[in-house]
N, C-alpha and C positions, 0 to 999 in steps of 0.2 A: 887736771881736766875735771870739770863741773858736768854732771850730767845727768838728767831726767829719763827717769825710765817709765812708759807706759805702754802697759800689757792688763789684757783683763783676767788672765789667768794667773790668780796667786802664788802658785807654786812658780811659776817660771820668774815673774817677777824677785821675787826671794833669793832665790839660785842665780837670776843674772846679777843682783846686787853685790851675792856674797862674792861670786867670781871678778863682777870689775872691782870692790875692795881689795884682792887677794894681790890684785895687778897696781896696788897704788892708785886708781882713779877714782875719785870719789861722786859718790852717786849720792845727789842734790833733794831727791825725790820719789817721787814713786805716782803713777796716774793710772785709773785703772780705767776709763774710757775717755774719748776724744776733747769730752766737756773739763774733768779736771786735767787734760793736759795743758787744754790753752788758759786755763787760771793757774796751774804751774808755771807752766813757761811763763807767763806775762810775772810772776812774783819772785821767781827763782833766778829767770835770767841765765839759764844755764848753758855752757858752752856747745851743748851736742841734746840733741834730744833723741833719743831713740824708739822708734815709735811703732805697734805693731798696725797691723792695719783692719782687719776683722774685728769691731768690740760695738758693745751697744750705746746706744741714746746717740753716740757720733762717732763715725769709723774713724780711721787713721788720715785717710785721704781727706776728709772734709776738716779734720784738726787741723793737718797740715796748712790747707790754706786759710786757714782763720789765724795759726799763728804768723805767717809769714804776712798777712793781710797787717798786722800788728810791728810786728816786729821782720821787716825787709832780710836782717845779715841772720835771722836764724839759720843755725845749720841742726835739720831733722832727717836721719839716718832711717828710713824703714828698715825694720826686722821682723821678717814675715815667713807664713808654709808657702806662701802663691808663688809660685815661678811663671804666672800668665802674663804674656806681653801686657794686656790691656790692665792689669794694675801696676807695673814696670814702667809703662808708657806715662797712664794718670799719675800714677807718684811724681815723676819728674817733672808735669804738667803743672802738680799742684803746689813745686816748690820744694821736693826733698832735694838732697843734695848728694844721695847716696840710697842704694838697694842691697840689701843681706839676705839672704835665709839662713834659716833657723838650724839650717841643717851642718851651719859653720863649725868649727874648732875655734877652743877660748882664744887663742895665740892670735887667730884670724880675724878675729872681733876689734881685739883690740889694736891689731895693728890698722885694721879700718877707720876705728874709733880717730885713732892718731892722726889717719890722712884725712878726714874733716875737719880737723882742728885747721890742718897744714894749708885748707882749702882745697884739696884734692876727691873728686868725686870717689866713694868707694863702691865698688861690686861685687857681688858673687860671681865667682870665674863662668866667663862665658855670656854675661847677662850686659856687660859694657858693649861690646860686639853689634849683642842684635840692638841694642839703644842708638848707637854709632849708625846702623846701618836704617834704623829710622829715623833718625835725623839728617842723614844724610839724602833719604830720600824726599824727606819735607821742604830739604835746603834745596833742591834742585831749581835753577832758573832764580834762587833770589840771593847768592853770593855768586861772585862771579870770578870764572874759570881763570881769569888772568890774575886777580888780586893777589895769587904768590909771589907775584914778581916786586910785591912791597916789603915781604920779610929777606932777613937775611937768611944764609945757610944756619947758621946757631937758634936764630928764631925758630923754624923749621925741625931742628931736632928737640926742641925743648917742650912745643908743642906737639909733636907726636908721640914723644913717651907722655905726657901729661895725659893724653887721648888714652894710652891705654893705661889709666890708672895709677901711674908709681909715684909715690913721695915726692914732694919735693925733696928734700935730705938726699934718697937714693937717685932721681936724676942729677942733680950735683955732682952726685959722687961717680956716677958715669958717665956725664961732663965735666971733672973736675971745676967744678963752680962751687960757691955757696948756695944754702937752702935761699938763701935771702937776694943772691944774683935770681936766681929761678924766677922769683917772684916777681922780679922787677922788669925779667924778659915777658911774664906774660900779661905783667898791664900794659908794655908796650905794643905786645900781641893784638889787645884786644882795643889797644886805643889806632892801631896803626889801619885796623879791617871794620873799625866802627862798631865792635859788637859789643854788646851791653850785657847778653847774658851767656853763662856757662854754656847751656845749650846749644848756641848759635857758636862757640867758639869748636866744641865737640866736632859740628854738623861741618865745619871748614874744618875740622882736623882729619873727617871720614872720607873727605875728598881729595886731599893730599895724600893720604896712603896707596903705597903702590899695585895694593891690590884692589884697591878701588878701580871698576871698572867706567 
């Protein structure tokens, strides 16, 4: 795993480096505001970007969509102090594909790290939740209530643990499937309900759940 690190604080920068080295994942880079992230990413091409979101000349959020503006399959990880909906909400808005803070364990990082590669949104525990439950609330009146009745029962479980964040690899494995069956159940997920993006797939996931009211 190839990865871009941009943070405006030097020390921290340094210490996440030395620890995803420590972990085998090699860190591609180093960006210390939003400008040389998107002239990294565009030259690095790196698998995962990690991105904080406070820095000067260009915050995290406005990187974010200038590389995705660029480059559509990036996958950009925010790593941030903010636990505020409204940078939670804009992040995903602008095209991250995952929310951390800072306040994580290495173990936790990386294993986040990993489910972006997998394709699987990563979160700080608790923060997928209230994301789910505002997309769910944005979805309201534009998916419709019957469209269950186009997946299978397996569809249906494969997409729900996906909703609340687990690996492919580990839903496999409590579906005894392959990582690679996984994958296959949810582009037919998302070819069979017309959705095009993560978001919209999430937003029909938060309405399936049984505690969805």
């Amino acid at each position: 795993m190839n990865v871009l690190l941009v943070d405006d604080h030097h020390l921290l920068l340094e210490g996440l480096e030395n620890l995803l080295t420590a972990h085998g994942i090699t860190v591609v880079g180093l960006a210390h505001d939003g400008l040389e992230a998107v002239e990294q990413a565009r030259a690095l091409q790196p698998d995962v970007v990690l991105m904080d979101i406070r820095m000067p000349r260009c915050d995290g959020l406005e990187a974010t969509r200038r590389i995705r503006a660029e480059m559509p399959e990036a996958r950009i990880v925010i790593l941030t102090t903010s636990d505020e909906d409204s940078d939670l909400f804009e992040a995903i808005k602008s095209g991250a594909c995952g929310y951390l803070l800072k306040s994580m364990d290495a173990d936790e990082l990386v294993q986040c790290l990993q489910q972006a590669v997998e394709g699987v949104p990563p979160f700080s525990p608790g923060l997928a939740t209230r994301l789910l439950g505002e997309f769910a609330r944005l979805a309201r009146g534009t998916v419709s209530p019957d469209a269950a009745v186009t997946l299978t029962p397996r569809q249906r479980e494969v997409l729900l643990l996906v909703a609340e964040g687990l690996p492919y690899k580990e839903i496999g494995a409590r579906l005894n499937l392959s990582p690679h069956t996984i994958k296959y159940h949810m582009a037919e997920i998302m070819a069979l309900l017309h959705l095009e993006h993560r978001a919209q797939v999430l937003a029909y996931a938060a309405r399936l759940r049984p505690d969805n009211p």
